[in-house]
N, C-alpha and C positions, 0 to 999 in steps of 0.2 A: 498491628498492620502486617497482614503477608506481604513480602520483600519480594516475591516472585523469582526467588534466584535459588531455590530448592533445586539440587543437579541440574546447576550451573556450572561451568568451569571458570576460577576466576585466576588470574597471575597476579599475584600483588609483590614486587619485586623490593628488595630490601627491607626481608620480612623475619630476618633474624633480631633486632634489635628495633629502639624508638618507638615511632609510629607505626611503621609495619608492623609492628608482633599486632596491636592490639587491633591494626587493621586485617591480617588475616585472621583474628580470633572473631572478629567481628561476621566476616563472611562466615565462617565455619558457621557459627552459631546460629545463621540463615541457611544453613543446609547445601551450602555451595562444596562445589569439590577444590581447594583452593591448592595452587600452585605456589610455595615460599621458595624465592629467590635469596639465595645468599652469595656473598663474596666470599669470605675468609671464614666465618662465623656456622661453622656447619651445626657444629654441637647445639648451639644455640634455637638454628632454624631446625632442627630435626625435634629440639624439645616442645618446640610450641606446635609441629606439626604431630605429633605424641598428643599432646592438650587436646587438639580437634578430632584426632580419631584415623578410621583408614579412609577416609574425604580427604586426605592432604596428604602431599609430595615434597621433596625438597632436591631443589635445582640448582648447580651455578651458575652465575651471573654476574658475569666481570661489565663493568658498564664501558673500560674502553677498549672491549674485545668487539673487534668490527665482526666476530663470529659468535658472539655468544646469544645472538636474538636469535638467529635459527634454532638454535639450539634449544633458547628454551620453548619457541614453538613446537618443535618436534617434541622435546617431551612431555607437553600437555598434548596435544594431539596421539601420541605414541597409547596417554594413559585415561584418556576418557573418548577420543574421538573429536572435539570438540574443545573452543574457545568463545567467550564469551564477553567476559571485563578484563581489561588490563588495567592496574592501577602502577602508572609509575611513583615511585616512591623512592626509589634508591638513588644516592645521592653519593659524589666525590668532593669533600672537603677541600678547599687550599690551604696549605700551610707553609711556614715559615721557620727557619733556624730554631732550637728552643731557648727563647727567653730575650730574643732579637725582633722587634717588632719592626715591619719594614710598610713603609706605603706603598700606595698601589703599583706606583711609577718603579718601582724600586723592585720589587719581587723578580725573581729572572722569570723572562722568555718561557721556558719551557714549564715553569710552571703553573703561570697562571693558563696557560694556550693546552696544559692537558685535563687542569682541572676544569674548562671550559668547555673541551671535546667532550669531554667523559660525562659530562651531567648533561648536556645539549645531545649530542651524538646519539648515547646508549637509548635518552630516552624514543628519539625520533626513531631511530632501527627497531626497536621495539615496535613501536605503532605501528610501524610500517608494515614490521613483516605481520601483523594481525589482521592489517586492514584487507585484506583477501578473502580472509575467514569469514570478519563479518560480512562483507559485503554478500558473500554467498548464501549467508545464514538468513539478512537483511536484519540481524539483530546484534546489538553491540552496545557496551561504554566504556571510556575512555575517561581515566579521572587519573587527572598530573597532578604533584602533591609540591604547590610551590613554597614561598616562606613571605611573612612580611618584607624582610629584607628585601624583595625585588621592589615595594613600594615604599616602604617608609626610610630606606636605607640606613647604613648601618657604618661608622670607620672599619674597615680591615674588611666591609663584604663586598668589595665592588666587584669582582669579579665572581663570586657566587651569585649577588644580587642579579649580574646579568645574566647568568645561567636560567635561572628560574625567571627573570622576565621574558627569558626568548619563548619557554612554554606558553605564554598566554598566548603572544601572537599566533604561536604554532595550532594551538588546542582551539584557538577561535574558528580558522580558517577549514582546518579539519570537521568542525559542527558544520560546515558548509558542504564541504566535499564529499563527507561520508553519512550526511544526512540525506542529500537526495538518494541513497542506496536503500534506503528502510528505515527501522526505528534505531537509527545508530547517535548515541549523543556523545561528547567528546567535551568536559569541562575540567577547570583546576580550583583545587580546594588548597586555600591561601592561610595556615595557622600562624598566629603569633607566636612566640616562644610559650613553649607548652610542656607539662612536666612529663619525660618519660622517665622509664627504668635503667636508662642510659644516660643523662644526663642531669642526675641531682647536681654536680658541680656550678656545673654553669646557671641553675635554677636558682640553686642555694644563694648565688653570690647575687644576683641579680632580678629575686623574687620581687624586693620592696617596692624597688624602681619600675617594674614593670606592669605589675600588680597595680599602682596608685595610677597607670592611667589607663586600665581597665574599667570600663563601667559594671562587671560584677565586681571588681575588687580583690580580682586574686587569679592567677596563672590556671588554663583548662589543661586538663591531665590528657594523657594521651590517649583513652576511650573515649573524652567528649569529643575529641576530635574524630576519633576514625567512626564515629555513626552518622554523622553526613556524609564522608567519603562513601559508606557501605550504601546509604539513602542513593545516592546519586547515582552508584555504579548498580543498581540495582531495577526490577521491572518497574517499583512502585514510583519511579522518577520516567513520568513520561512527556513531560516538556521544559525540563531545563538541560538548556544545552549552548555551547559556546560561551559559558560564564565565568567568571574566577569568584568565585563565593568567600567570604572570609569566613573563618571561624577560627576569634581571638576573645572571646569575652571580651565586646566590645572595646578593643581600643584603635 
């Protein structure tokens, strides 16, 4: 199937690690010119932008720098002229003392209120500062990269859970706004716990349990996941829009 995103510009942010490595190899591999966003992790983003070739950049991207969406606008702009797909995907974890597990109630103040800004915030400033381009362009997608946890919830995720629930309502209303502009679609692609190259830990300890209530009956790697992300954020996706799509081997 031609993807129709051959020199396209894509951002896919938090694309050093997880899901994002295999979701910008994904676009590379459709011919896109893709932008990796990284925080801390430059080595990392520079090796998989190496993988895809001179089609890919690598950018920082603090998610709670109220200055870093300009910036990574200007630098896709700066290096193709054009934007096209923003895939948010970069995420701030909350955490806690190590080896102190605290409830929700319990966590201080400022932590759960930056881990909250930081994954709400960065993702909106991003779309935001894009939605210009597309509208100009009359062409665009927007694919937010949420987790089960905002629906099946989780002990210790409630305030991640709410992070990535606030996307849905956000990415709904967005297919609305930025759709009367052209062929602009704006959805969230929702994985269950899914194996990447960052996270055997957590995989390992908690494959069996998750696996058994999967209807294929075992945890999707992080490629299966990011080819509906690329599906979607792509031309061959021309009427789904305003959705939150699961992709968890069936559970």
């Amino acid at each position: 199937m031609d993807m129709g995103i051959d020199g396209r510009t894509v951002i896919v942010t938090g694309a050093s690690g997880g899901l994002g490595r295999d979701i910008a190899r994904g676009f590379g591999a459709e011919g896109a010119d893709v932008v990796l966003t990284y925080h801390r992790a430059r080595p990392d983003a520079e090796r998989i932008a190496k993988e895809i070739g001179e089609r890919a950049i690598v950018v920082p991207h603090d998610l709670a720098d109220p200055g870093a969406a300009d910036a990574v606008l200007r630098a896709a702009l700066d290096w193709t002229g054009r934007v096209d797909v923003l895939v948010n995907n970069a995420v701030v974890w909350g955490s806690t003392d190590p080896g102190q597990e605290l409830s929700f109630d319990q966590v201080p103040d400022e932590q759960w209120t930056a881990m909250l800004r930081a994954n709400i915030e960065g993702a909106l400033r991003l779309s935001r500062a894009v939605a210009p381009v597309l509208r100009e362009r009359r062409w665009g997608r927007l694919v937010h990269i949420s987790s089960s946890i905002a629906t099946d919830g989780m002990a210790g995720g409630e305030y991640y859970g709410a992070a990535k629930a606030a996307l849905h309502g956000f990415s709904r209303s967005v297919a609305f706004s930025l759709g009367r502009h052209g062929d602009i679609l704006s959805n969230v692609v929702q994985p269950g716990l899914t194996r990447t190259d960052t996270n055997a830990e957590i995989t390992g300890a908690a494959a069996e349990q998750y696996s058994s209530l999967a209807a294929l009956g075992r945890l999707l790697t992080a490629a299966e996941v990011a080819g509906p992300v690329v599906y979607l954020g792509s031309a061959a996706n021309t009427g789904i829009t305003g959705q939150v799509i699961e992709v968890s081997g069936g559970t």
